[in-house]
Kinemage of the C-alpha trace (Angstrom):
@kinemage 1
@onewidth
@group {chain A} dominant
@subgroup {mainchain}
@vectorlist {calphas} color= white
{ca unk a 1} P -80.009 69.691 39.569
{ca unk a 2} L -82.468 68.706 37.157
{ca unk a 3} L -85.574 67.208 38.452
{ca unk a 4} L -88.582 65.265 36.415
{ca unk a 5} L -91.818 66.409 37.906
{ca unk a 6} L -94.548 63.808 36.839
{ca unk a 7} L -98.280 64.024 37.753
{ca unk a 8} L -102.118 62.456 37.881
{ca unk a 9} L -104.622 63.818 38.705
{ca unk a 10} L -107.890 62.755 39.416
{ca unk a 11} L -109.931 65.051 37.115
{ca unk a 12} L -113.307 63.802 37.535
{ca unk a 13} L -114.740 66.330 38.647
{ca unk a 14} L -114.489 70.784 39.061
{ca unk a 15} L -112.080 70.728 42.082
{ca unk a 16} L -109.726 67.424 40.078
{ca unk a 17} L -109.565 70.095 37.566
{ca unk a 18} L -109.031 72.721 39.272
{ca unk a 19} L -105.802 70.898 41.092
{ca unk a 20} L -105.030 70.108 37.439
{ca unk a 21} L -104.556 73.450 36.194
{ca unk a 22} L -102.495 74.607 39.684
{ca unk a 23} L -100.315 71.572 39.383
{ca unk a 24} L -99.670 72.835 35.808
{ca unk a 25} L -99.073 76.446 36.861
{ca unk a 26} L -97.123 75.622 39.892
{ca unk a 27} L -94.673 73.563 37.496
{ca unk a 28} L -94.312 75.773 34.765
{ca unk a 29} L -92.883 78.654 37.372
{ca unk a 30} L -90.072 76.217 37.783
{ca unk a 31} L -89.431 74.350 34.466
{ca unk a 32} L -90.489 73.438 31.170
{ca unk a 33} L -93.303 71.434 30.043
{ca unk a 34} L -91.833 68.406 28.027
{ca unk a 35} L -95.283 65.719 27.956
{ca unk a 36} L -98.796 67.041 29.043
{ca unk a 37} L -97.997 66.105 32.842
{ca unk a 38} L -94.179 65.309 32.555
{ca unk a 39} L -92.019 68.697 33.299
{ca unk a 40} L -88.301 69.326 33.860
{ca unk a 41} L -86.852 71.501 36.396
{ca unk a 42} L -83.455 72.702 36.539
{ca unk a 43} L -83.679 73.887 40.568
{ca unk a 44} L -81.394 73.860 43.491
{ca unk a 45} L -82.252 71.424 46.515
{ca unk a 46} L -84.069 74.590 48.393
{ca unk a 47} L -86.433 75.504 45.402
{ca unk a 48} L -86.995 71.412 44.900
{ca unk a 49} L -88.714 71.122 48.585
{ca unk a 50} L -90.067 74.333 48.123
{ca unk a 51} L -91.698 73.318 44.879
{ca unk a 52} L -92.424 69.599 46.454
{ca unk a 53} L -94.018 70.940 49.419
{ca unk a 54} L -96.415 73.547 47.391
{ca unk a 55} L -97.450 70.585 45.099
{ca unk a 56} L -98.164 68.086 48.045
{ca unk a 57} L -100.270 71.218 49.487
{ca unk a 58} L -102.372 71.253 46.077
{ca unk a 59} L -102.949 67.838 45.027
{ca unk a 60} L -105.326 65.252 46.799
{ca unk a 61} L -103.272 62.441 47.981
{ca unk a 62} L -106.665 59.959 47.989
{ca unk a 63} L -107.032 60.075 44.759
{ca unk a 64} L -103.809 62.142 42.511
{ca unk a 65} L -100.456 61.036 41.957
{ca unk a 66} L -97.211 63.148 42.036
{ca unk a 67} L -93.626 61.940 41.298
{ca unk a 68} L -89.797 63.365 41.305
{ca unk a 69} L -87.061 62.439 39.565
{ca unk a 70} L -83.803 63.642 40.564
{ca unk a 71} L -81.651 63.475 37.821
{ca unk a 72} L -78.949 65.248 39.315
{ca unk a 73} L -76.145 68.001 37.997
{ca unk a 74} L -75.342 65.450 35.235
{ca unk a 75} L -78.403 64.754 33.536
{ca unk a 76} L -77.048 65.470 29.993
{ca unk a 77} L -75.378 61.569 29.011
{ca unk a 78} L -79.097 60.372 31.197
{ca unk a 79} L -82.037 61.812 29.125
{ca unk a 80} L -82.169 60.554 25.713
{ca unk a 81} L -84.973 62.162 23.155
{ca unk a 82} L -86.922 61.043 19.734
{ca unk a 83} L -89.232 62.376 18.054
{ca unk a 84} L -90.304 65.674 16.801
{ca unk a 85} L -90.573 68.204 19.674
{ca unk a 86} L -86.914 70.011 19.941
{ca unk a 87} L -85.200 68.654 23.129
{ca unk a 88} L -85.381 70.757 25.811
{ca unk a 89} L -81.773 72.354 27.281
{ca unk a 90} L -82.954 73.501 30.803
{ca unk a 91} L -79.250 75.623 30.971
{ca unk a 92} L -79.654 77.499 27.637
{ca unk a 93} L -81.940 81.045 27.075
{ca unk a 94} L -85.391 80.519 26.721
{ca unk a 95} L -86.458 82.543 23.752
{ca unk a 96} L -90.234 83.053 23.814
């Protein structure tokens, strides 16, 4: 399923951050980066509460902000894109 992982972070200070940058690396072991805090996961339901629960371990929940979107198995005719980045096809090789 694809999921959109979006995120705020308080970064007013070192340890905002600090939760900042793990947030980031957290979600980039399970997706691509589309926006500065906007990433989309293509996970099964077990990696999506792993990935939930390691995020809500991170983040401060007094002062950040963390959101899913579960777009489901279907998300092609759901996500439309403009613009100039290249979309993003979460099934296709990643060439890097």
């Amino acid at each position: 399923m694809l999921v959109v992982i979006t995120y705020d972070v308080n970064t007013e200070d070192a340890a905002g951050r600090r939760r900042l940058r793990q947030i980031a690396k957290q979600c980039v072991n399970y997706g691509q980066r589309v926006q500065c805090s906007v990433f989309e996961c293509l996970v099964d339901a077990a990696q999506c509460r792993l990935l939930q629960a390691r995020l809500c371990s991170i983040m401060d929940a007094q002062r950040d902000s963390l959101r899913f979107y579960y777009l489901g198995d279907h998300y092609e005719k759901r996500i439309e894109h403009f613009g100039v980045k290249d979309t993003y096809h979460p099934e296709e090789p990643l060439i890097i």
